[in-house]
RODO-2510 file (C-alpha; in nm, 4 decimals, decimal comma):
residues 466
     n   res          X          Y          Z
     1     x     7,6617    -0,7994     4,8569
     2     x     7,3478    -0,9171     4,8171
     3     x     7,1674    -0,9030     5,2188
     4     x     7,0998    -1,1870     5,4066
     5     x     6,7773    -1,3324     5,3656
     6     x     6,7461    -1,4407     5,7047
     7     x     6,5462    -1,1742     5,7523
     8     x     6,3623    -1,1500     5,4467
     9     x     6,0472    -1,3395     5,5453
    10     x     5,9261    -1,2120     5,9336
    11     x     5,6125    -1,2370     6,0444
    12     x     5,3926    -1,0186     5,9574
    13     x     5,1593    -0,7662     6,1379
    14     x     4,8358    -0,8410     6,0733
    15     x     4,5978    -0,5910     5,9194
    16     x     4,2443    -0,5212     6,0240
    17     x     4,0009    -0,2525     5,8259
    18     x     3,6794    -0,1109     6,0483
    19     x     3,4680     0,0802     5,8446
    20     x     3,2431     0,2739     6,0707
    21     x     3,1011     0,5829     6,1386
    22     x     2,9829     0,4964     6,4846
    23     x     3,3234     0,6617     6,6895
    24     x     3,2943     0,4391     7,0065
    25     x     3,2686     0,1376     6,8496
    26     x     3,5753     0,2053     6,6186
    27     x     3,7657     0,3538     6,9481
    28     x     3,6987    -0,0073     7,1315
    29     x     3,7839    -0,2404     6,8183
    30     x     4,0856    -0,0586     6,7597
    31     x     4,2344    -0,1078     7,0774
    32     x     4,1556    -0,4418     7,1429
    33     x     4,2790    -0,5377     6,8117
    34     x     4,5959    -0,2976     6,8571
    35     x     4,6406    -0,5043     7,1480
    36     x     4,6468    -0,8070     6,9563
    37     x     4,9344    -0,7014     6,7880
    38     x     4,7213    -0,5788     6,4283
    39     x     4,7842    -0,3085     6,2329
    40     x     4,4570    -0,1318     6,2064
    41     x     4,2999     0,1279     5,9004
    42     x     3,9560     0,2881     5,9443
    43     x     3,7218     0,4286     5,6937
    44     x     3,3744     0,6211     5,7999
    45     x     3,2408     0,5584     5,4591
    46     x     3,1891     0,3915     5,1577
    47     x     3,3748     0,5828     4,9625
    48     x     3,6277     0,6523     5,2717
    49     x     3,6616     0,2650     5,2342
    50     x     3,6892     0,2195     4,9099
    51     x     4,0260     0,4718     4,8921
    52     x     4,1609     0,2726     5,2231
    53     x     4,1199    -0,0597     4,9733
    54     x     4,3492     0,0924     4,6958
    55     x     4,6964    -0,0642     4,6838
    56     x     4,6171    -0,2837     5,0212
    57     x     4,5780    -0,6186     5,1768
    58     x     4,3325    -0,6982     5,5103
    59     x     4,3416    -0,9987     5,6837
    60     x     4,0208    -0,9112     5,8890
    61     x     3,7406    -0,6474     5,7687
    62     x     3,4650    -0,5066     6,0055
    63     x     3,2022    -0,3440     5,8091
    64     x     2,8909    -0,1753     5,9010
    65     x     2,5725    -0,2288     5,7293
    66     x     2,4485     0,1457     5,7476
    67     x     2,7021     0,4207     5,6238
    68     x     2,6556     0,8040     5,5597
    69     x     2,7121     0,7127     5,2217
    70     x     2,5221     0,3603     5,1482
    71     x     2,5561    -0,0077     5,2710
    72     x     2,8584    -0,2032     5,3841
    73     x     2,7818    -0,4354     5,1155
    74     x     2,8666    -0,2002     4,8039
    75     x     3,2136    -0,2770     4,9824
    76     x     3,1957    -0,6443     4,9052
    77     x     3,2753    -0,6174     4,5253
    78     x     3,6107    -0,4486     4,6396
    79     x     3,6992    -0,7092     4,8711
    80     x     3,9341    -1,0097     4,8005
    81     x     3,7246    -1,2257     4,9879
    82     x     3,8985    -1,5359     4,9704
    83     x     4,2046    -1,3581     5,1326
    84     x     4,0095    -1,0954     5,3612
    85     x     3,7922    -1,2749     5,6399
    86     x     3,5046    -0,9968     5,5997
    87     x     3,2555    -0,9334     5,8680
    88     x     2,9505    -0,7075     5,8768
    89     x     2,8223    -0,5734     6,1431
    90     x     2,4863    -0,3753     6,2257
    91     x     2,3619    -0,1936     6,5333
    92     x     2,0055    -0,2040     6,4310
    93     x     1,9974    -0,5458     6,3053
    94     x     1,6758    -0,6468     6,0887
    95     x     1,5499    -0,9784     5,9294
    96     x     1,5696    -0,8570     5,6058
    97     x     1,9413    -0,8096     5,7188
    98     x     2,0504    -1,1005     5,8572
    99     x     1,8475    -1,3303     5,5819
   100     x     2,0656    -1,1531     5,3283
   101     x     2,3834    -1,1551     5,5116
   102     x     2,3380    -1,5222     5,5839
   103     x     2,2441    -1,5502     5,1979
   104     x     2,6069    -1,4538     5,0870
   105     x     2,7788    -1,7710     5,2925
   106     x     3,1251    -1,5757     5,2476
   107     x     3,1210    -1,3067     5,5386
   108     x     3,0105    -1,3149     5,9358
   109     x     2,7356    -1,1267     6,0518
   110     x     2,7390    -1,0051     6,4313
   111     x     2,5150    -0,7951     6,5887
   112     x     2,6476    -0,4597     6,7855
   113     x     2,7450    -0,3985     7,1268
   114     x     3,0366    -0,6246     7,0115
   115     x     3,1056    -0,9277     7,2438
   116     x     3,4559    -0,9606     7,3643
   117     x     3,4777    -1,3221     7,3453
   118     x     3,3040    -1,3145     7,0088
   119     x     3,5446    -1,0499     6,9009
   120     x     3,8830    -1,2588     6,9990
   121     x     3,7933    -1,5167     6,8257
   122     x     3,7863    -1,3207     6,4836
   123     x     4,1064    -1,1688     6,5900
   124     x     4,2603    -1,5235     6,6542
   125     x     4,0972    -1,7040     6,2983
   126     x     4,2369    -1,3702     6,1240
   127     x     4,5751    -1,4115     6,2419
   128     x     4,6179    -1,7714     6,2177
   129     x     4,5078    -1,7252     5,8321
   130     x     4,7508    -1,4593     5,8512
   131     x     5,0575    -1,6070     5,9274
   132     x     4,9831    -1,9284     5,7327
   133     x     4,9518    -1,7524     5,4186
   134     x     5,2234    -1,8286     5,1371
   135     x     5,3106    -1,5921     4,8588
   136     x     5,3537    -1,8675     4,6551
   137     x     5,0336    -2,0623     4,6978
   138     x     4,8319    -2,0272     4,3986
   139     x     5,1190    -1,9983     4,1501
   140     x     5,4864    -1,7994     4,1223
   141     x     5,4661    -1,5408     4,3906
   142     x     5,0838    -1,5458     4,3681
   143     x     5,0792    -1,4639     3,9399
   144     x     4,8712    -1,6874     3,7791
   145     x     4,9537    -1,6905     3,4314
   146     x     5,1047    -1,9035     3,0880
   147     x     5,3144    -1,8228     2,8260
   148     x     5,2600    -1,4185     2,8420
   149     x     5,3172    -1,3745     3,1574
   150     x     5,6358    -1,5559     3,1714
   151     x     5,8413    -1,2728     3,0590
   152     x     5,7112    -1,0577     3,3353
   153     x     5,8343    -1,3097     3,5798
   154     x     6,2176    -1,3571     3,4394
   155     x     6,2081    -1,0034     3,3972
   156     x     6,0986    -0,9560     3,8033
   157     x     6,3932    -1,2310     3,8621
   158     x     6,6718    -1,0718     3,6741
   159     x     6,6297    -0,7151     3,8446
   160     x     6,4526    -0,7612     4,1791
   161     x     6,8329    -0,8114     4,3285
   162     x     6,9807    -0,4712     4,1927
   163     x     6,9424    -0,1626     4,2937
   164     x     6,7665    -0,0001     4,0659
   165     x     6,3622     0,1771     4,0394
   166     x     6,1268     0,0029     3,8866
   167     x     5,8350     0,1892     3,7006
   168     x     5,5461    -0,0766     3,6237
   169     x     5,2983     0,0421     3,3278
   170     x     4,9767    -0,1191     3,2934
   171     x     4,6190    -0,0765     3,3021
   172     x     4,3762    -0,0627     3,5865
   173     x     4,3024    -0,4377     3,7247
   174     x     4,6327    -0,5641     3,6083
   175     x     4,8239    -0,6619     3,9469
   176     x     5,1211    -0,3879     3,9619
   177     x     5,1167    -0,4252     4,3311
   178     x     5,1491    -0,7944     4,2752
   179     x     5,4337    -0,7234     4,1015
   180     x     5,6108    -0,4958     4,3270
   181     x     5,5335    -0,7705     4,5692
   182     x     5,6821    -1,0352     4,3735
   183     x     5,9714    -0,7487     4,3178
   184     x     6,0241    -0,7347     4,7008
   185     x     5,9906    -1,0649     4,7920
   186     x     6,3017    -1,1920     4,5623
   187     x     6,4732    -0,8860     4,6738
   188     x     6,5967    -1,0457     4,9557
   189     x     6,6035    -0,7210     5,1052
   190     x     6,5262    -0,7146     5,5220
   191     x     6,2763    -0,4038     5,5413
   192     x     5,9169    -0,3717     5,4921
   193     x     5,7184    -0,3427     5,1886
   194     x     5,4696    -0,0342     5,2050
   195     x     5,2214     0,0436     4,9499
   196     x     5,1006     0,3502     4,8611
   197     x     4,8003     0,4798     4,5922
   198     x     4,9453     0,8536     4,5582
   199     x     4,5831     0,8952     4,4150
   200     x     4,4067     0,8054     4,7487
   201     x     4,6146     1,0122     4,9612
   202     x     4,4427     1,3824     4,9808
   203     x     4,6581     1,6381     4,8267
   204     x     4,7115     1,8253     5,1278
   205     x     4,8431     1,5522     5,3263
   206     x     5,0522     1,3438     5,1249
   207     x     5,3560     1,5387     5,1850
   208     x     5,3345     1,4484     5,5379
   209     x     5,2625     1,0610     5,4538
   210     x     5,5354     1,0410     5,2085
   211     x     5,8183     1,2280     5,4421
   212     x     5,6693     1,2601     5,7999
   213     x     5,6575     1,5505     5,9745
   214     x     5,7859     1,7060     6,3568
   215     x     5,5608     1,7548     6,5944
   216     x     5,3837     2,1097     6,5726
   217     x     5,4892     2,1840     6,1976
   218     x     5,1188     2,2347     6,1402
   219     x     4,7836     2,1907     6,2662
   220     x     4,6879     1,9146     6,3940
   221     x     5,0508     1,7373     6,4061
   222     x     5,0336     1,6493     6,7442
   223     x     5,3201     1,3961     6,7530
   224     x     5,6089     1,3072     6,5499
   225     x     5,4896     1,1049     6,2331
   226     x     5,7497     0,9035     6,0818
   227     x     5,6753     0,9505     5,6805
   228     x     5,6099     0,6292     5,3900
   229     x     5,9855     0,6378     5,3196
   230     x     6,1028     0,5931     5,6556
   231     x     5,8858     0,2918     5,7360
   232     x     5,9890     0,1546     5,4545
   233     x     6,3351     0,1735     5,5636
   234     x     6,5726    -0,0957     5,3769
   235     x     6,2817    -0,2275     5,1955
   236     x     6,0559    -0,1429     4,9209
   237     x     5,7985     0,1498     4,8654
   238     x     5,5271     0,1027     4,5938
   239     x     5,4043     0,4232     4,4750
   240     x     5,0439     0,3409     4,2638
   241     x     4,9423     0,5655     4,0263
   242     x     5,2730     0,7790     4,0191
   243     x     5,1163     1,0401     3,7829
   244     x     4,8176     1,1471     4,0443
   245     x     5,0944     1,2823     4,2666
   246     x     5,0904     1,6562     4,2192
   247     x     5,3631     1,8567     4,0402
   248     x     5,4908     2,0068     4,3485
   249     x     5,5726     1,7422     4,5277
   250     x     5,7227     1,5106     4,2334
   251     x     6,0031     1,8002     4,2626
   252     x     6,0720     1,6371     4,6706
   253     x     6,0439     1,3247     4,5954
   254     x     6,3292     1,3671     4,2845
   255     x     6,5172     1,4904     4,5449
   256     x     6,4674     1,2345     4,8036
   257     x     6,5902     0,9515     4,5378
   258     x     6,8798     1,1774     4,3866
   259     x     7,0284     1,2314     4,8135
   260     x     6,8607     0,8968     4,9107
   261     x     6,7828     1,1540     5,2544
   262     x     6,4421     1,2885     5,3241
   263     x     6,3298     1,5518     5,5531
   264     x     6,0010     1,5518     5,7501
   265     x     5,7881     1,8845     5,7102
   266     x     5,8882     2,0925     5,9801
   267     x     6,2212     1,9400     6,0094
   268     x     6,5979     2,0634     5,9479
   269     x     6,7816     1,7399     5,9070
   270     x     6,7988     1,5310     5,6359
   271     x     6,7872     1,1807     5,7142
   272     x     6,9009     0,8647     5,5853
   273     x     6,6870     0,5963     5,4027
   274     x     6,7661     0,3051     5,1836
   275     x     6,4572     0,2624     4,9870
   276     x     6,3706     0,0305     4,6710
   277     x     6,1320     0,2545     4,4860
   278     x     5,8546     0,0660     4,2926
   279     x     5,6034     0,2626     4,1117
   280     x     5,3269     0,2734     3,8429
   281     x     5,1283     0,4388     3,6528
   282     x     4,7830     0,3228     3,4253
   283     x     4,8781     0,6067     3,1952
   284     x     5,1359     0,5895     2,8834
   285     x     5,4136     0,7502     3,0425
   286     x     5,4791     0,9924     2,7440
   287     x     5,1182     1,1146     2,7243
   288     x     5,1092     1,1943     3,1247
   289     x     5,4426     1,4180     3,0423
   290     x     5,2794     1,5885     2,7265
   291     x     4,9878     1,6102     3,0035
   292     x     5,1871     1,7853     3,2412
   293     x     5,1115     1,5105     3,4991
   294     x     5,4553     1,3821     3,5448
   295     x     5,8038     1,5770     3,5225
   296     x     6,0164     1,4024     3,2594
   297     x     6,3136     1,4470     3,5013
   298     x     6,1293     1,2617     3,7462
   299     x     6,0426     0,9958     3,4904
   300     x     6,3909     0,9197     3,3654
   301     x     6,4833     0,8437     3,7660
   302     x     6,1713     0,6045     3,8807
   303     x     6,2505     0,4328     3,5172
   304     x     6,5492     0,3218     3,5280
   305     x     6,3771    -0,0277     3,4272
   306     x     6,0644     0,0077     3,3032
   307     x     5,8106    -0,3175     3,3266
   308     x     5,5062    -0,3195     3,0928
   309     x     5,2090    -0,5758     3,2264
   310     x     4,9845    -0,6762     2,9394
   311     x     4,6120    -0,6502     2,9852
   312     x     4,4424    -0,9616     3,0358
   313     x     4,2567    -0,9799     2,6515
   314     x     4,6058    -1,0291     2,5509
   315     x     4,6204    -1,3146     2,7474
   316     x     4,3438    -1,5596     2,6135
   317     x     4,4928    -1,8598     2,7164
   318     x     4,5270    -1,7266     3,0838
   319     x     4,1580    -1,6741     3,1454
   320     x     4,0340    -2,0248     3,2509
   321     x     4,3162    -2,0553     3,5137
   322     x     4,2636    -1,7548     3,6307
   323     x     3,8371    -1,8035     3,6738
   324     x     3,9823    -2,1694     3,8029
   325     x     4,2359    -2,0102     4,0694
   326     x     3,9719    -1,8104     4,2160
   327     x     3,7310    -2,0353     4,2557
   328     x     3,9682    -2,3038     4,4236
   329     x     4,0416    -2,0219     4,6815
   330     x     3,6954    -1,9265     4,7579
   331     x     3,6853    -2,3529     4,7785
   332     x     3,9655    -2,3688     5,0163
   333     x     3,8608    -2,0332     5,2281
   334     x     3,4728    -2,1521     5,2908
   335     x     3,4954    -2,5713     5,2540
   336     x     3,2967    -2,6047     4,9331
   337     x     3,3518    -2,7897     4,6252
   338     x     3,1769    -2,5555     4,3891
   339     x     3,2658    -2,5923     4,0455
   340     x     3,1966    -2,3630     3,7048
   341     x     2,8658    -2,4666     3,4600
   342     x     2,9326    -2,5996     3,1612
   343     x     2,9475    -2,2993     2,9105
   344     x     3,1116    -2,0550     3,2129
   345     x     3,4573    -2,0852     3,0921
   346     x     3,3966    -2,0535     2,7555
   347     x     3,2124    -1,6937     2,7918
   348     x     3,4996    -1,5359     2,9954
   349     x     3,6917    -1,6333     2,7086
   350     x     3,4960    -1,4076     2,4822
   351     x     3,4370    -1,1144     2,6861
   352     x     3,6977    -0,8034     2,6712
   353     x     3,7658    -0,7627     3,0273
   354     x     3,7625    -0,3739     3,0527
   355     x     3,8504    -0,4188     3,4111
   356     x     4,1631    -0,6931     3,3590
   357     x     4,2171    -0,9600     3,6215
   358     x     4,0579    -0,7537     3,8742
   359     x     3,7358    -0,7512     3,7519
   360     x     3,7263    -1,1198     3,6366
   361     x     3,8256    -1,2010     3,9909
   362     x     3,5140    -0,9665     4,1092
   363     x     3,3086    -1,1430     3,8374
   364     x     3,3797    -1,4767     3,9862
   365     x     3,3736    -1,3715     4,3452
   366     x     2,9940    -1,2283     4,3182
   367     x     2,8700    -1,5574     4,1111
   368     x     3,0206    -1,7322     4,3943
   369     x     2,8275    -1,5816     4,6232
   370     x     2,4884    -1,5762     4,4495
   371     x     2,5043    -1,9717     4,3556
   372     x     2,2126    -2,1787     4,5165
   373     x     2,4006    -2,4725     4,4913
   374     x     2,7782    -2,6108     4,3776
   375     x     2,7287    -2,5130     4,0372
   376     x     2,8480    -2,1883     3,9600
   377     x     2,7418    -1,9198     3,6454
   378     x     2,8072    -1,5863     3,5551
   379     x     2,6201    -1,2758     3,5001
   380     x     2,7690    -1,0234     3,3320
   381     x     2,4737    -0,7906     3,3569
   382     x     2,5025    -0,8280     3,7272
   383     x     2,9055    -0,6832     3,7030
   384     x     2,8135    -0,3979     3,5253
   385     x     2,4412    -0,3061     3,6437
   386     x     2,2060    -0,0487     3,4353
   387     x     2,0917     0,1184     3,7141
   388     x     2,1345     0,5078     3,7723
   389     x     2,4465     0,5571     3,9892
   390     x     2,4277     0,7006     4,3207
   391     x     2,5714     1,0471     4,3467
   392     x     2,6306     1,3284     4,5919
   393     x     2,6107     1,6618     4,5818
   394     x     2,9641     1,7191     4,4936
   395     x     3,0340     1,5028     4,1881
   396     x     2,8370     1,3246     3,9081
   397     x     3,0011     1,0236     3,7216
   398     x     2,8681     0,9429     3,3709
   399     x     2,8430     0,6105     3,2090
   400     x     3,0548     0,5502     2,8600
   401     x     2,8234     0,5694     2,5878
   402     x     2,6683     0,8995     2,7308
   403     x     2,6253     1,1495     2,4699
   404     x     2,8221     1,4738     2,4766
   405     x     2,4791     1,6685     2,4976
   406     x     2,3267     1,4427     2,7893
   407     x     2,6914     1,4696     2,9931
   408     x     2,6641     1,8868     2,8741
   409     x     2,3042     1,9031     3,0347
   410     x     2,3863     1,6800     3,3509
   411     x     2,6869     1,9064     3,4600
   412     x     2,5253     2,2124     3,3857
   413     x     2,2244     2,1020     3,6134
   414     x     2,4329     1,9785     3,8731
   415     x     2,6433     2,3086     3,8650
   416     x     2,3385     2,4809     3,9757
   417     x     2,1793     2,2217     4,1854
   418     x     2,5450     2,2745     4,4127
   419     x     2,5556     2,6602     4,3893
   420     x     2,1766     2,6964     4,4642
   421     x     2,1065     2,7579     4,1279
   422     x     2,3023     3,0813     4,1359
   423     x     2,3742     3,1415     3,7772
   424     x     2,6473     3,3870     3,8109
   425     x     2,8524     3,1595     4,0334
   426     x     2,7819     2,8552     3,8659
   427     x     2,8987     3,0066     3,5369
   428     x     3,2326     3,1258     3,6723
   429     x     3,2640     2,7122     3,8270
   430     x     3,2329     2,6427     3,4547
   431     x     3,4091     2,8798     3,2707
   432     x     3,1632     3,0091     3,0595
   433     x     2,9386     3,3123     3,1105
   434     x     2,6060     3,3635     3,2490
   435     x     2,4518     3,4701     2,9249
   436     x     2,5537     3,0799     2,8058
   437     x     2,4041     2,9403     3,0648
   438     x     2,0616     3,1501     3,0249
   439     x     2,1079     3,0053     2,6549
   440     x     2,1109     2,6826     2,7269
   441     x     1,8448     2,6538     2,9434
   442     x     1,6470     2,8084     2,7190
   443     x     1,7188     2,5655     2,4581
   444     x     1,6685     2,2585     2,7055
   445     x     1,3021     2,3653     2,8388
   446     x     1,1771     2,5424     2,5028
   447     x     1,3775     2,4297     2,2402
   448     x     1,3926     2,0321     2,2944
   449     x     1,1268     2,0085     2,5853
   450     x     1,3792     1,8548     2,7521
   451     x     1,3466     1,9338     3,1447
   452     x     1,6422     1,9868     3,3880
   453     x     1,6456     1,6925     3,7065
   454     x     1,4338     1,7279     3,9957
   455     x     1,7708     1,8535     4,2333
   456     x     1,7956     2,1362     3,9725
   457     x     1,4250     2,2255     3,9592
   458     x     1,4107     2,2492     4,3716
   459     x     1,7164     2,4332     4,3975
   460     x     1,5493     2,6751     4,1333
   461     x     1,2283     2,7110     4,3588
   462     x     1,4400     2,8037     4,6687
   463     x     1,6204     3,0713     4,4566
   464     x     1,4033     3,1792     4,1878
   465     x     1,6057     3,5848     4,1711
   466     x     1,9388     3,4419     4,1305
***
């Protein structure tokens, strides 16, 4: 029997993200909003933030201005700001600052020690946006689509009700978790929906997030932690990017949805859950098993119906009421009547859209907020800038069109930037031997004049024996 849905619709907790390094200040806002009955997730960074953001939805956003890692703002471009009211905060507010805070008409912009009264009154808007918020605003369970999404949407009808796993294939930018939404919502079933990017989760703890753990099963596990399954309880679990999850623990979680029991780390009983598994993957599911990213086993179980999403260049016709759709909610959220230039429409029509739905909905976001007055136009050189990217010390990212020889020569300066330009243990970080790296850096500096960058050369100056 299918379960009631008298329960299928509760009211939700409200979410809040606070991304902040500044521990006091996070301490306080957490507990007052705790205490206003919110569900809270903190970052300390950018890229902290940016993880928190995969695969889920914030009614309220606090975001500092100064990071360890750059400015609160790189966080705007991954913020649905028509659905997330987004404030930014700064404890050593300037005029440059505010000016450009004020500039971008779509966030707040408060000034730390954070007042009380001032602070309530975000929690309140926040929450009355939250609970007034209907899945089906925009368009069937929030997809916004013609004729090629239509199948999607019978298909989501025809097996939401049954009892089956649901593996959703598409590419990044897509909307699988709108799907597993859509999935959970005609479920009718009485449980939550959690969502979970098995990709943002750190190795090391996601066996703990998926299954829980007992108090004292390892360090740092101060309490009992009820696991992802559990909460999701007689709902729905949406495991993103299935094939990031490492080898070792796709073996436990084939077991948890063969017994339909899971047991916490540290535990010795195996406990009940009725769970709706939802998952996906931006990989072709055959290639990630040839990979040796996903155990076949495991595949035939989370695809018991399988649910391709097509990217949004084969949907042409889809475009316009898309751009249209997200403009009308920036309209709604901010009480403007901005409307698209002439020729907008037209060139999203003709561009690819690497980055699907999500990035036209970026695309239109950022126009919205740059436009002087209530006509809006697009940049596309502004959605995919030319500038160098920022890196750390640990990783380097490459742009496509890079040559092999320029991504080569990067790495291999980088290498030895990290390890102090110790040659020996750079090489064995590699996988190649010392003598290749003496070659090639003799090539680079005599060879093709071609000198290393300035992290390389300093390390080299600090080190000069190794």
């Amino acid at each position: 029997m299918k379960p009631s849905t008298s329960h299928a619709t509760p009211i939700r907790e409200c979410t809040l993200l606070i991304v902040d390094d500044d521990v006091g200040f996070v301490h306080a806002a957490a507990e007052i909003a705790r205490q206003n009955g919110f569900e809270i997730t903190i970052a300390a960074s950018v890229a902290q933030a940016i993880n928190r953001l995969q695969g889920a939805r914030f009614d309220l956003a606090l975001i500092d201005l100064t990071l360890p890692d750059g400015s609160g703002m790189e966080l705007l471009d991954h913020l649905d700001l028509a659905g997330t009211q987004t404030v930014l905060i700064s404890g050593q507010p300037t005029l440059e600052s505010a000016l450009q805070a004020v500039r971008l008409k779509v966030v707040d912009y408060i000034v730390k020690p954070l007042q009380i009264e001032r602070y309530t009154e975000l929690l309140a808007d926040a929450q009355r946006r939250c609970h007034a918020t209907s899945p089906a605003a925009s368009d069937w369970r929030g997809m916004v689509g013609g004729t090629a999404l239509q199948p999607v949407r019978d298909a989501i009808r025809r097996v939401a009700p049954l009892e089956v796993s649901i593996l959703i294939v598409g590419e990044s930018g897509t909307g699988k978790e709108l799907v597993a939404r859509a999935v959970h919502e005609e479920s009718g079933r009485s449980g939550a929906l959690v969502a979970v990017n098995s990709g943002a989760v750190p190795p090391e703890l996601l066996a703990s997030q998926l299954f829980g753990h007992e108090k004292g099963s390892f360090t740092g596990a101060h309490s009992r932690h009820e696991g992802f399954f559990e909460q999701a309880n007689k709902g729905t679990l949406f495991l993103d990017e299935i094939t990031e999850m490492p080898l070792h623990l796709q073996v436990h979680l084939l077991r948890v949805l063969e017994t339909k029991t899971v047991r916490r780390v540290g535990g010795q009983a195996d406990i009940p859950v009725d769970v709706r598994l939802v998952s996906a993957t931006n990989r072709l599911p055959q290639q990630a098993i040839d990979e040796g990213r996903l155990r076949e086993d495991l595949f035939y179980r989370l695809s018991e119906f399988p649910l391709s999403l097509p990217p949004l260049r084969d949907r042409p016709d889809d475009i316009a009421m898309l751009a249209e759709t997200f403009l009308a909610r920036l309209n709604q959220r901010y009480g403007t009547r901005r409307s698209f230039a002439p020729t907008v429409l037209a060139r999203l029509a003709r561009h690819r859209w690497p980055g699907n739905v999500r990035e036209l909905r970026n695309l239109i976001q950022r126009a919205y907020i740059l436009a002087d007055g209530n006509s809006i136009d697009v940049d596309f050189e502004t959605q995919h800038p030319r500038e160098p990217i920022a890196e750390d010390m640990h990783s380097i990212t490459f742009r496509i069109g890079t040559t092999l020889d320029e991504v080569e020569r990067r790495l291999l300066f980088k290498t030895l930037a990290y390890f102090d330009n110790n040659k020996l243990k750079a090489a064995e970080a590699l996988g190649i031997s010392a003598k290749t790296i003496y070659n090639r850096l003799s090539r680079y500096q005599d060879g093709e004049g071609i000198e290393p960058p300035t992290d390389a050369l300093d390390a080299g100056k600090q080190n000069p024996g190794s």
